[in-house]
PyMOL Python script that loads the backbone (N, CA, C, O; Angstrom):
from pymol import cmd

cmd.read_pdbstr("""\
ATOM      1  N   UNK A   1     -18.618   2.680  17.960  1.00  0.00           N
ATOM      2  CA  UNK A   1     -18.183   2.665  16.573  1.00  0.00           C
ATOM      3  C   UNK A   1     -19.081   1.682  15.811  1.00  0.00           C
ATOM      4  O   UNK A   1     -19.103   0.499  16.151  1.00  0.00           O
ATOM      5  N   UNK A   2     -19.794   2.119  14.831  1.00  0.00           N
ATOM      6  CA  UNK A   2     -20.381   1.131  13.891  1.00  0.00           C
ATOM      7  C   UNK A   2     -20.137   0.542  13.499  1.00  0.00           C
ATOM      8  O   UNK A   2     -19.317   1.044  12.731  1.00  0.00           O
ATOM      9  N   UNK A   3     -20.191  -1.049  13.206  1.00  0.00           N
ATOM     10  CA  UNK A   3     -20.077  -2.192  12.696  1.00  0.00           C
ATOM     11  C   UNK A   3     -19.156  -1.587  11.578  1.00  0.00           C
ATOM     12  O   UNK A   3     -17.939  -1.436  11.686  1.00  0.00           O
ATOM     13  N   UNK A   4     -20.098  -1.190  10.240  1.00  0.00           N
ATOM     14  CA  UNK A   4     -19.328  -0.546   9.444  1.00  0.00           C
ATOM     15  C   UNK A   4     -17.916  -0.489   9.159  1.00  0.00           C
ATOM     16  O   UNK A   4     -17.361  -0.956   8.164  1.00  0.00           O
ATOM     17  N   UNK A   5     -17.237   0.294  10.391  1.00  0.00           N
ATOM     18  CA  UNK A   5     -15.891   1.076  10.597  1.00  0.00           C
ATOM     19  C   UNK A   5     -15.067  -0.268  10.901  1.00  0.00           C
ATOM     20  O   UNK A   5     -14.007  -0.650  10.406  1.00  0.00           O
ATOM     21  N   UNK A   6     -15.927  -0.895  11.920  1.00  0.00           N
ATOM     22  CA  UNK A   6     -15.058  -2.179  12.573  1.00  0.00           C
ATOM     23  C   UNK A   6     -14.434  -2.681  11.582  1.00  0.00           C
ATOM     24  O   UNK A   6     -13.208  -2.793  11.576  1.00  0.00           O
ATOM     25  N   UNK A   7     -15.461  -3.177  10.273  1.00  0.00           N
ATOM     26  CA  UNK A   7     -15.154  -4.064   8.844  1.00  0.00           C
ATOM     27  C   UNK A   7     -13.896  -3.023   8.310  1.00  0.00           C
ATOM     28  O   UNK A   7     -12.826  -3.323   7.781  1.00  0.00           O
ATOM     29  N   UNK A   8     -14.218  -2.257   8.511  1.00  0.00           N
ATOM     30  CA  UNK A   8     -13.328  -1.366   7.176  1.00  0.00           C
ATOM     31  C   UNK A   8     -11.878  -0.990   7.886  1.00  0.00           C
ATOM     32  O   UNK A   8     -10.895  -0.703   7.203  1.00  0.00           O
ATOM     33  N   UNK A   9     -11.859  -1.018   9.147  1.00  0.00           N
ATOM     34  CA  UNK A   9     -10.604  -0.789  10.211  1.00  0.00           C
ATOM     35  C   UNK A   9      -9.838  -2.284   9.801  1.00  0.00           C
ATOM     36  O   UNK A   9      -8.780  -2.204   9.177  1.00  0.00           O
ATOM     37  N   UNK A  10     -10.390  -3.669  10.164  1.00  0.00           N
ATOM     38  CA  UNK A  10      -9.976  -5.130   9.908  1.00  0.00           C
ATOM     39  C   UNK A  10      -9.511  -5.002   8.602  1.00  0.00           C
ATOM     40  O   UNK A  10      -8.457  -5.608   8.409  1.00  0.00           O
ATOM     41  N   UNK A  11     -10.071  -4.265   7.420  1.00  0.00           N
ATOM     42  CA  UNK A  11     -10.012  -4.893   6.671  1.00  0.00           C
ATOM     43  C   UNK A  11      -8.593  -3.959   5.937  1.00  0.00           C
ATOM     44  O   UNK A  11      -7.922  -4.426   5.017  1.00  0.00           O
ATOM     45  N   UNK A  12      -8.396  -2.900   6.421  1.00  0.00           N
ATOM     46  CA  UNK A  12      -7.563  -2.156   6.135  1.00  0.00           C
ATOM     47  C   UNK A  12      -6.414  -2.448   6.868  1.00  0.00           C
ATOM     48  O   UNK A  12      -5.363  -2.348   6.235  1.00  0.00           O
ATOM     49  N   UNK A  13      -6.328  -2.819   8.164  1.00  0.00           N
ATOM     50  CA  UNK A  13      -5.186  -3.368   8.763  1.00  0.00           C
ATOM     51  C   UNK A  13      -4.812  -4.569   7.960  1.00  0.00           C
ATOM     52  O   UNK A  13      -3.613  -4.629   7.689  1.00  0.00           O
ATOM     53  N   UNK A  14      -5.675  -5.686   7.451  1.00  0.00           N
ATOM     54  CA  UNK A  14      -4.955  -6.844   6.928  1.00  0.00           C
ATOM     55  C   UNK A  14      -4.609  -6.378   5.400  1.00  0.00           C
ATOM     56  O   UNK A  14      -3.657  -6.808   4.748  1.00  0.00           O
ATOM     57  N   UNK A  15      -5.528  -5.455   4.972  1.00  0.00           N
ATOM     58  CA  UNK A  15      -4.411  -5.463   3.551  1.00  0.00           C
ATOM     59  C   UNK A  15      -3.534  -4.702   3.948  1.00  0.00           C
ATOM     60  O   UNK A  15      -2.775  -4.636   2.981  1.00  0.00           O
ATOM     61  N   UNK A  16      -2.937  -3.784   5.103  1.00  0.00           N
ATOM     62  CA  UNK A  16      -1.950  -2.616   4.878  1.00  0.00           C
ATOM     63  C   UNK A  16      -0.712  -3.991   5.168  1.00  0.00           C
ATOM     64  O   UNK A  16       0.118  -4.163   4.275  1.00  0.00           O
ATOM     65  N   UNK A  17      -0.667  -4.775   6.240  1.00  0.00           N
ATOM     66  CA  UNK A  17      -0.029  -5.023   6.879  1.00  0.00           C
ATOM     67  C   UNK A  17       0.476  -6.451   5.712  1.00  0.00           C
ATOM     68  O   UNK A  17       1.469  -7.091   5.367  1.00  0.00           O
ATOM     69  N   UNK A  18      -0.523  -6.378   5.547  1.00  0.00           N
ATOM     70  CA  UNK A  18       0.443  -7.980   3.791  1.00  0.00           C
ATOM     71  C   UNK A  18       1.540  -7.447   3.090  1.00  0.00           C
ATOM     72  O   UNK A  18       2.416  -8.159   2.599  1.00  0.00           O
ATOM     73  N   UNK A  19       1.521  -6.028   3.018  1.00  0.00           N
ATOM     74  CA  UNK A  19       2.877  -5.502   2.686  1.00  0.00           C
ATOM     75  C   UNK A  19       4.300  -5.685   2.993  1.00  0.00           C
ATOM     76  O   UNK A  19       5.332  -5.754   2.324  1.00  0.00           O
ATOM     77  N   UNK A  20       3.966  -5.745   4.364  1.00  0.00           N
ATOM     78  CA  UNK A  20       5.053  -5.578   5.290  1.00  0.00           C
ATOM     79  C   UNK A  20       6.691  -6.553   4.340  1.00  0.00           C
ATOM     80  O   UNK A  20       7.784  -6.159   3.931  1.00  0.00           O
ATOM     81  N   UNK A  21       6.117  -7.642   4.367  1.00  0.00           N
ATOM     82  CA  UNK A  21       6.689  -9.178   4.095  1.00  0.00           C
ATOM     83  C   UNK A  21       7.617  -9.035   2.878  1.00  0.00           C
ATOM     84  O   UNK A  21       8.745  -9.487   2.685  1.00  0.00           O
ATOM     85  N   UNK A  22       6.852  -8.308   2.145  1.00  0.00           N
ATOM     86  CA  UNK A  22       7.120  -7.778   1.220  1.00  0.00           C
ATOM     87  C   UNK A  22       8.157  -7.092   0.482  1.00  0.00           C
ATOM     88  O   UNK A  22       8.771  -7.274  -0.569  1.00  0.00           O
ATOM     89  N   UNK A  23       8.119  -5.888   1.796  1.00  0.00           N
ATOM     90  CA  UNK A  23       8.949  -4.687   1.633  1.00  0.00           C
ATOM     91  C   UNK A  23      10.209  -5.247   2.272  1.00  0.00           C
ATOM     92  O   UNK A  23      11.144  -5.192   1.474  1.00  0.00           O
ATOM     93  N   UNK A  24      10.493  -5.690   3.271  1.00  0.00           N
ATOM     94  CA  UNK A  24      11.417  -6.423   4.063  1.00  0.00           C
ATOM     95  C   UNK A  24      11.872  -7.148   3.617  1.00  0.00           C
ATOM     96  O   UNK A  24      13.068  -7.145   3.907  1.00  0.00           O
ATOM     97  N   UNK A  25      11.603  -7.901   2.977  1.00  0.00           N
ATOM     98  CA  UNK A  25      12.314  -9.205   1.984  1.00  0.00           C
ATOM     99  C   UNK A  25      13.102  -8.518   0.789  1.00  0.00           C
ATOM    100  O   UNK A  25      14.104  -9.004   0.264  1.00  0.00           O
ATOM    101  N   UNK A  26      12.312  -6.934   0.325  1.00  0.00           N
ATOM    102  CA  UNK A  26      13.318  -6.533  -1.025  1.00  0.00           C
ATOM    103  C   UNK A  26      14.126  -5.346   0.064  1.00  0.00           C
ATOM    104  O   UNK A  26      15.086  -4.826  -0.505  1.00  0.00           O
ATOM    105  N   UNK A  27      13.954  -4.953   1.186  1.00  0.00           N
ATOM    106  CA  UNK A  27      14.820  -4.362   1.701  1.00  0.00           C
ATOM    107  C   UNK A  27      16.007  -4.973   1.905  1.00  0.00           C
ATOM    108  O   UNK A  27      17.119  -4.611   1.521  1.00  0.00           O
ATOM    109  N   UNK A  28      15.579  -6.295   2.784  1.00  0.00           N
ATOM    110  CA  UNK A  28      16.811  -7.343   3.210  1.00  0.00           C
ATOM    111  C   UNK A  28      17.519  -7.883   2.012  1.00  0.00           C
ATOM    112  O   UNK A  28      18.706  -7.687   2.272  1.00  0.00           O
ATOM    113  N   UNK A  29      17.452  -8.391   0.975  1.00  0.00           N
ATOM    114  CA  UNK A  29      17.893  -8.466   0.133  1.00  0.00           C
ATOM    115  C   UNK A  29      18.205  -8.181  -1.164  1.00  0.00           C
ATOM    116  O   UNK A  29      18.739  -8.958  -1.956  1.00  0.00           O
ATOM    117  N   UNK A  30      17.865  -7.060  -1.370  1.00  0.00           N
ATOM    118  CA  UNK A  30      17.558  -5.975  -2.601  1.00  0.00           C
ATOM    119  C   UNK A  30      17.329  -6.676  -3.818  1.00  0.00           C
ATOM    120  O   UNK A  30      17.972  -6.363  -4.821  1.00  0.00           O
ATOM    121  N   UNK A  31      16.665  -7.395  -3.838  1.00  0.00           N
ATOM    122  CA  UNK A  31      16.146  -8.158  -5.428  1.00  0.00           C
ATOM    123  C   UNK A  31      14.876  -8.010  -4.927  1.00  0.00           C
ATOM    124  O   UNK A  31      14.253  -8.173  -3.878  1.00  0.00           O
ATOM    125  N   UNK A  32      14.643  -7.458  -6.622  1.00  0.00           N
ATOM    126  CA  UNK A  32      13.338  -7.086  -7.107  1.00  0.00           C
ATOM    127  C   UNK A  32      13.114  -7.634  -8.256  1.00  0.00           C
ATOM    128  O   UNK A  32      12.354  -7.059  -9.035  1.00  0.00           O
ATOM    129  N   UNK A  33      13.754  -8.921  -8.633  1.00  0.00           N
ATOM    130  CA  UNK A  33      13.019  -9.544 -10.089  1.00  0.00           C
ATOM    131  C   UNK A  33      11.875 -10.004  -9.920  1.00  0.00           C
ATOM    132  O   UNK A  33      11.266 -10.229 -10.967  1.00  0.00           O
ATOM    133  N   UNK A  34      11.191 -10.299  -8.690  1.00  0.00           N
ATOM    134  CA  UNK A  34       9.275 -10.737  -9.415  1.00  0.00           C
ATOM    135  C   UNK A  34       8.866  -9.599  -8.892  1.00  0.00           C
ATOM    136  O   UNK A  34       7.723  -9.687  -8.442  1.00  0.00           O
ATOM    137  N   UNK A  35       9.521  -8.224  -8.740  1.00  0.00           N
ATOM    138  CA  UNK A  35       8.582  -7.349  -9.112  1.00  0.00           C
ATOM    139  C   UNK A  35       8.170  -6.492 -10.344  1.00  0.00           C
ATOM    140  O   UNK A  35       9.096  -6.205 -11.103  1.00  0.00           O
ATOM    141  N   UNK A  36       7.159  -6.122 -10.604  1.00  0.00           N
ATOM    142  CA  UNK A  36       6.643  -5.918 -12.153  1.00  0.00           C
ATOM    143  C   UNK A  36       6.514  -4.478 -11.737  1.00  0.00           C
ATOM    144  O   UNK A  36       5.720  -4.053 -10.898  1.00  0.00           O
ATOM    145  N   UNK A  37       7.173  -3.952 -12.255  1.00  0.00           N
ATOM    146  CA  UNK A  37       7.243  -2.106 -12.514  1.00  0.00           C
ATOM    147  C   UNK A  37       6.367  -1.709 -12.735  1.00  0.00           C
ATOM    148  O   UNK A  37       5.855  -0.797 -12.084  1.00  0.00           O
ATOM    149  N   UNK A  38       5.652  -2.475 -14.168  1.00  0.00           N
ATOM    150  CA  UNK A  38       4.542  -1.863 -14.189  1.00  0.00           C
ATOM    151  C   UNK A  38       3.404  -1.643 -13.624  1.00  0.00           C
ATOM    152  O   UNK A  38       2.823  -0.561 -13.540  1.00  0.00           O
ATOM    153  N   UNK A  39       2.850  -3.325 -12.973  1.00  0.00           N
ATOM    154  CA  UNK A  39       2.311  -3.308 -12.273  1.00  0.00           C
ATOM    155  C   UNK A  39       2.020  -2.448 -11.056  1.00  0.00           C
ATOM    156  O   UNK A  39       0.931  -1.939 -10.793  1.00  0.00           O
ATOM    157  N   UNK A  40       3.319  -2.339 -10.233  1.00  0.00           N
ATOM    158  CA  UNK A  40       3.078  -1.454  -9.276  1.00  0.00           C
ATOM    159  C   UNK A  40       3.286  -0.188  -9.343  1.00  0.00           C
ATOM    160  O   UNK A  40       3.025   0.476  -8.340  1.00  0.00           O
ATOM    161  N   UNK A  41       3.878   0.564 -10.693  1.00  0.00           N
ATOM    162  CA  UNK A  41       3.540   1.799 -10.909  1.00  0.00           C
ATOM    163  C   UNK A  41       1.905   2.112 -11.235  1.00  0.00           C
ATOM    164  O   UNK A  41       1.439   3.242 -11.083  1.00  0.00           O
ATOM    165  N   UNK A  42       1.118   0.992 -11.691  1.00  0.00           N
ATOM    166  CA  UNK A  42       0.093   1.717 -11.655  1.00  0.00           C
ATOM    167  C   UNK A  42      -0.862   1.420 -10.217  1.00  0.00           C
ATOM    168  O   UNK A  42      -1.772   2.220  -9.997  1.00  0.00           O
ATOM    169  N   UNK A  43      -0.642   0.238  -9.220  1.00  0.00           N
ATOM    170  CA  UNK A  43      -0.983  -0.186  -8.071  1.00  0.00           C
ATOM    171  C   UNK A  43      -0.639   1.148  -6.973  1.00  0.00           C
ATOM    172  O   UNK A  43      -1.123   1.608  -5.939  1.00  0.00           O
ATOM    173  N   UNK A  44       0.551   1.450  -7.932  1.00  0.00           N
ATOM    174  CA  UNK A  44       0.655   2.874  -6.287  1.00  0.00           C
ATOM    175  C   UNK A  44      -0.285   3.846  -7.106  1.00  0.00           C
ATOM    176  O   UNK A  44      -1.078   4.506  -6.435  1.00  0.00           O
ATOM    177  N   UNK A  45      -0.290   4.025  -8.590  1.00  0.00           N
ATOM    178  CA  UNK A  45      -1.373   5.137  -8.851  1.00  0.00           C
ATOM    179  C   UNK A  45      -2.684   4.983  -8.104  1.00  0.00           C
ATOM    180  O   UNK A  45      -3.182   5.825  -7.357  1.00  0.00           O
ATOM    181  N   UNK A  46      -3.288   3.511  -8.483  1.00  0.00           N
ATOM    182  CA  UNK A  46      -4.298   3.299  -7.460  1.00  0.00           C
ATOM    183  C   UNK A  46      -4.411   3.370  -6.140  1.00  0.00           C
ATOM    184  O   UNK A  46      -5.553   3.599  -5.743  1.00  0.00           O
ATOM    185  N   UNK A  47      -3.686   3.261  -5.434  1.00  0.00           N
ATOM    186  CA  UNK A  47      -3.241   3.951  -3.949  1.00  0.00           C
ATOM    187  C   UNK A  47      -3.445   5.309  -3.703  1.00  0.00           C
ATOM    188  O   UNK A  47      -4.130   5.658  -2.741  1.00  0.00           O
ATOM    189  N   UNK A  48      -2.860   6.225  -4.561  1.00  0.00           N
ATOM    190  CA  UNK A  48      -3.031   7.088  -4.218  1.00  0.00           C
ATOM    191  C   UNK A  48      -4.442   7.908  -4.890  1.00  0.00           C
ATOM    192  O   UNK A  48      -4.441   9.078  -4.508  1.00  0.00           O
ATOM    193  N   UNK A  49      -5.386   7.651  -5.602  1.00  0.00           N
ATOM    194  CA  UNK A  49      -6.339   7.418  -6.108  1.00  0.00           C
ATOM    195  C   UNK A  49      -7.150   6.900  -4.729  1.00  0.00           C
ATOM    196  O   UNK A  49      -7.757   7.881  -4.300  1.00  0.00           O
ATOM    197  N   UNK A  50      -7.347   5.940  -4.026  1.00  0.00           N
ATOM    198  CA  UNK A  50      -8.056   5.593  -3.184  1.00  0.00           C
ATOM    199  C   UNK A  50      -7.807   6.496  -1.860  1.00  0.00           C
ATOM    200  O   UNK A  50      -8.643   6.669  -0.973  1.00  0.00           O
ATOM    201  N   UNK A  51      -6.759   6.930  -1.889  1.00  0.00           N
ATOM    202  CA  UNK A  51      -6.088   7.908  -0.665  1.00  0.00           C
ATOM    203  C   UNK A  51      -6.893   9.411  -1.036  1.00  0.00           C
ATOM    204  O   UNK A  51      -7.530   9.861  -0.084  1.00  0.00           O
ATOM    205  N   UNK A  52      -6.916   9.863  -1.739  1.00  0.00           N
ATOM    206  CA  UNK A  52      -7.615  11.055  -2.415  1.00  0.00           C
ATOM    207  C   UNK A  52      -9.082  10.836  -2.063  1.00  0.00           C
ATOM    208  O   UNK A  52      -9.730  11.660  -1.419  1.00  0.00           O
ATOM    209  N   UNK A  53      -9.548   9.743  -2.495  1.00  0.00           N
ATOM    210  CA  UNK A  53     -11.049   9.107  -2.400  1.00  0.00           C
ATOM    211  C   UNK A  53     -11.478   9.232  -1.076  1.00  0.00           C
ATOM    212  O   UNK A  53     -12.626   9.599  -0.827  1.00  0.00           O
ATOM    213  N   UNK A  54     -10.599   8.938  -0.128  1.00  0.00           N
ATOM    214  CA  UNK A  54     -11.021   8.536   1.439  1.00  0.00           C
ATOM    215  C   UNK A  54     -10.927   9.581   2.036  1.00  0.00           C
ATOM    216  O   UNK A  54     -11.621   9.703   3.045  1.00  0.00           O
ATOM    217  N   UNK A  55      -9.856  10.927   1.542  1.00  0.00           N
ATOM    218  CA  UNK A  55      -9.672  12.356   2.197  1.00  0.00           C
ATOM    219  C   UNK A  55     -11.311  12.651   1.627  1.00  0.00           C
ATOM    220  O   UNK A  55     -12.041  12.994   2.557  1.00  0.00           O
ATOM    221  N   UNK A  56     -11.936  12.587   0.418  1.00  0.00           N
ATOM    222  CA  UNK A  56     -12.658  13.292   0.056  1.00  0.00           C
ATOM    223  C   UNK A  56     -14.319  12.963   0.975  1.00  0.00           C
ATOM    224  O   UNK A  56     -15.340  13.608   1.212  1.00  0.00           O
ATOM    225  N   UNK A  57     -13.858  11.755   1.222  1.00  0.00           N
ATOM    226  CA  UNK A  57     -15.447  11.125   1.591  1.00  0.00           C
ATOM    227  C   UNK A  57     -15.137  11.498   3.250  1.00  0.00           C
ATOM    228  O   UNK A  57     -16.011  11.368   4.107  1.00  0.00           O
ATOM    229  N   UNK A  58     -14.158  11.839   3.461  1.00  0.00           N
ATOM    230  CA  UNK A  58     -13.578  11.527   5.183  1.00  0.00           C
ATOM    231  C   UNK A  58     -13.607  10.305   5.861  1.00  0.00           C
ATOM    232  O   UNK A  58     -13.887  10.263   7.059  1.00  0.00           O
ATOM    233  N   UNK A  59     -13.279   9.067   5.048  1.00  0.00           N
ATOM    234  CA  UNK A  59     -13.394   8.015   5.884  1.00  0.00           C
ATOM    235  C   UNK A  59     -12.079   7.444   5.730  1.00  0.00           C
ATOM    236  O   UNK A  59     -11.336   7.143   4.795  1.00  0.00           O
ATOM    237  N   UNK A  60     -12.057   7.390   7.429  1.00  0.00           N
ATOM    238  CA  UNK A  60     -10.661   7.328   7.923  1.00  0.00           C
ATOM    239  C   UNK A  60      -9.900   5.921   7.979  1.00  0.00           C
ATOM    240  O   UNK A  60      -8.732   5.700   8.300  1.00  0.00           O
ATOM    241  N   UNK A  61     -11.012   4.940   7.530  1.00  0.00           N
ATOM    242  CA  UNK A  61     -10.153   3.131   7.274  1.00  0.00           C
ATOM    243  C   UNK A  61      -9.658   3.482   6.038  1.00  0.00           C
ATOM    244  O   UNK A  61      -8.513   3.194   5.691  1.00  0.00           O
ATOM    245  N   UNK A  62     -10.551   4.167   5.252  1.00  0.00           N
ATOM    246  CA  UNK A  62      -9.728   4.156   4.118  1.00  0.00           C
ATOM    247  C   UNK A  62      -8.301   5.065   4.046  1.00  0.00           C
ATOM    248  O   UNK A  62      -7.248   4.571   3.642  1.00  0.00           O
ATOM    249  N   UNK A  63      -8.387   6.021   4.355  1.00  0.00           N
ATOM    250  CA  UNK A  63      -7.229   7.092   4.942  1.00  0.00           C
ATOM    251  C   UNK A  63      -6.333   6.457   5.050  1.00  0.00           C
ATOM    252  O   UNK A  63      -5.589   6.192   4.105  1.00  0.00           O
ATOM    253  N   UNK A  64      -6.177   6.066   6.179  1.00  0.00           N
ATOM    254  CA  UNK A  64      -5.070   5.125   7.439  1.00  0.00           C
ATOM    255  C   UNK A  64      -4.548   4.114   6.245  1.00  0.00           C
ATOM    256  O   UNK A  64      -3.441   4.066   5.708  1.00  0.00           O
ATOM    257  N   UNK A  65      -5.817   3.264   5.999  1.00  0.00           N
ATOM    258  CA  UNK A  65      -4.737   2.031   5.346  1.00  0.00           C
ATOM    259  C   UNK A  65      -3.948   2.388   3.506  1.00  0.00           C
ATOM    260  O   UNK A  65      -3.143   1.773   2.805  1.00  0.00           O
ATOM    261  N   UNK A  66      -4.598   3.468   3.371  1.00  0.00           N
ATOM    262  CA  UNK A  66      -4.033   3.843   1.969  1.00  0.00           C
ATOM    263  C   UNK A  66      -2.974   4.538   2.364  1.00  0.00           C
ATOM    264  O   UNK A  66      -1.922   4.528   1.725  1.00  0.00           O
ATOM    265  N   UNK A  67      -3.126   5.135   3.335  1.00  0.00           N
ATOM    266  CA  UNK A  67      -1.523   6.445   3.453  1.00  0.00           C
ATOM    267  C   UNK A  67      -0.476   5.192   4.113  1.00  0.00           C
ATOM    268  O   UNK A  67       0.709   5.429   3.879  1.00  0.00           O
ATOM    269  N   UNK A  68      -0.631   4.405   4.591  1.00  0.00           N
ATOM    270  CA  UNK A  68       0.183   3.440   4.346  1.00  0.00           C
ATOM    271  C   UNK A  68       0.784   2.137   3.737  1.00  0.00           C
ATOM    272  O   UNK A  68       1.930   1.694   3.818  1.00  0.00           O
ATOM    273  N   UNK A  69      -0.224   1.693   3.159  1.00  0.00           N
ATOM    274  CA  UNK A  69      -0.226   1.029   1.851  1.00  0.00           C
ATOM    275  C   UNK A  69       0.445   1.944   0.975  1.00  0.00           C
ATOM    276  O   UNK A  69       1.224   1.368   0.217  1.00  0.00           O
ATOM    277  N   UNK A  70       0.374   3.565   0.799  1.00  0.00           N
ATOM    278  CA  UNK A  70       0.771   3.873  -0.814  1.00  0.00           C
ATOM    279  C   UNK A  70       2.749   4.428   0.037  1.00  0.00           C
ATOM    280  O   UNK A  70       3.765   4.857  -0.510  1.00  0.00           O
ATOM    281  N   UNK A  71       2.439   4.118   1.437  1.00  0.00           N
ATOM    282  CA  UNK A  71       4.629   4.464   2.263  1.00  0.00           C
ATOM    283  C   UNK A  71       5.166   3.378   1.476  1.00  0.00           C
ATOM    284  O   UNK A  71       6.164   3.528   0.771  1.00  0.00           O
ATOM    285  N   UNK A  72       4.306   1.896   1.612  1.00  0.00           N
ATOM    286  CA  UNK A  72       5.017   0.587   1.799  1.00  0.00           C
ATOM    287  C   UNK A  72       5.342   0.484  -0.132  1.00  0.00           C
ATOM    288  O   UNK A  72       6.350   0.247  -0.798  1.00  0.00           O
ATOM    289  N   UNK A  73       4.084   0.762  -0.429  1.00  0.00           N
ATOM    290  CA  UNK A  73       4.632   0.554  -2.331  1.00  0.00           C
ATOM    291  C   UNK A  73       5.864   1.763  -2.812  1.00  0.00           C
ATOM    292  O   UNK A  73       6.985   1.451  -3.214  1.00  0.00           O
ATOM    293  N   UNK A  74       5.404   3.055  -2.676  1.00  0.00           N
ATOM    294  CA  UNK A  74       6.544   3.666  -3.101  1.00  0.00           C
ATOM    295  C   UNK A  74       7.468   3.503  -2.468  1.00  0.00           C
ATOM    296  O   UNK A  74       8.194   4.455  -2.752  1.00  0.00           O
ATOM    297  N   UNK A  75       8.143   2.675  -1.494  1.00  0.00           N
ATOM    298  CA  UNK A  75       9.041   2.152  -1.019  1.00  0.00           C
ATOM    299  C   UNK A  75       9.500   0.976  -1.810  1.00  0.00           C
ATOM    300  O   UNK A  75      10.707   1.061  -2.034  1.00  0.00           O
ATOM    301  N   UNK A  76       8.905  -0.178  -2.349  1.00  0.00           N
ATOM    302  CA  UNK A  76       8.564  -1.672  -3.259  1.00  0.00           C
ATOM    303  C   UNK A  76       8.910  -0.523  -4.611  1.00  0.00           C
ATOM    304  O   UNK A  76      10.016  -0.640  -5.138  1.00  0.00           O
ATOM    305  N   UNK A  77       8.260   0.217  -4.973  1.00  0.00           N
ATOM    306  CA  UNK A  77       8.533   0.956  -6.559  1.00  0.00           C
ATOM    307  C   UNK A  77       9.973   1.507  -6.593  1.00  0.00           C
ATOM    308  O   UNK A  77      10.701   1.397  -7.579  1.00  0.00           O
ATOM    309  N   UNK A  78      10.398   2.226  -5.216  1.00  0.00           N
ATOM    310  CA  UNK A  78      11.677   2.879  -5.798  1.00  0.00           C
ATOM    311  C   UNK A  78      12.796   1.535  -5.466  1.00  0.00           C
ATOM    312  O   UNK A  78      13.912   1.510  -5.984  1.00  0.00           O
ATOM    313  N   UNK A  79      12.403   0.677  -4.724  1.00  0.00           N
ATOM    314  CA  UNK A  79      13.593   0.102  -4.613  1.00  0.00           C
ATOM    315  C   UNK A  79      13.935  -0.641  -6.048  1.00  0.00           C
ATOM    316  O   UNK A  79      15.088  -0.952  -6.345  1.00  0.00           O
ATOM    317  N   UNK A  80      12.666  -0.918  -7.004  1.00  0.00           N
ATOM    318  CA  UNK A  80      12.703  -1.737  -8.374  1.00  0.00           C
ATOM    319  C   UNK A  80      12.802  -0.891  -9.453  1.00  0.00           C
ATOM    320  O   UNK A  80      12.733  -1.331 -10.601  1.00  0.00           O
ATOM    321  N   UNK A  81      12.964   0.337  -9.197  1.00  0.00           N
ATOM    322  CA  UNK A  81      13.287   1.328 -10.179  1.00  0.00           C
ATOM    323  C   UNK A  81      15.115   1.353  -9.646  1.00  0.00           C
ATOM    324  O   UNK A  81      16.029   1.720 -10.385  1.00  0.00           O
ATOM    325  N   UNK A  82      15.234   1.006  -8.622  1.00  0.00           N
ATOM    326  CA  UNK A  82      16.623   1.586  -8.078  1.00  0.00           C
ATOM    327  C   UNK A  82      17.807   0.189  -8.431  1.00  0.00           C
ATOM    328  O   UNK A  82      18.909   0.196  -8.981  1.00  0.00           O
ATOM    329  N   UNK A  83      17.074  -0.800  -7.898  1.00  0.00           N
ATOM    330  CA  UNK A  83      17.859  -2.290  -8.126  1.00  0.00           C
ATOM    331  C   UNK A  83      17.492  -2.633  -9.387  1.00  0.00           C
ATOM    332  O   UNK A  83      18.483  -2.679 -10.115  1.00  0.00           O
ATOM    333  N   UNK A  84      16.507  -2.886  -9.932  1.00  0.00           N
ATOM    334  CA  UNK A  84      15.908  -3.387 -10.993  1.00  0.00           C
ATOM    335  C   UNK A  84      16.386  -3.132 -12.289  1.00  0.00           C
ATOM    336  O   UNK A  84      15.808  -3.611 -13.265  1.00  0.00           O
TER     337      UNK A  84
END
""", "prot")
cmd.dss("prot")
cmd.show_as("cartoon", "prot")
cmd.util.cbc("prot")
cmd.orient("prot")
């Protein structure tokens, strides 16, 4: 595997996985006041925008960490559309 992939595999695991903390904390306790609606309505647009991008080019760090990056936000979006 090319160097390349290595970077883009690392680098997609550590941003997918900063989510996590995230989602769990407004799961476990369903407050969503520092989350910004707007913000992450347009953060998941960009998600799925980069998810489109990575089907198109076929590169699969990007794939992987966007198709789960954009589970973990529309998960973070509906719960602050839902509690919020």
């Amino acid at each position: 595997m090319p160097l390349s992939e290595l970077i883009g595999y690392a680098a997609a695991s550590l941003t997918t996985t900063a989510f996590i903390p995230q989602a769990w904390l407004t799961w476990r306790s369903r407050r969503v006041d520092g989350v910004s609606l707007g913000m992450y309505s347009i953060f998941t647009l960009g998600i799925v925008l980069w998810l489109a991008y990575g089907l198109l080019i076929g590169a699969w760090p990007i794939i992987a960490a966007n198709a789960m990056t954009l589970l973990l936000a529309v998960f973070i979006l509906s719960m602050k559309i839902r509690y919020g």
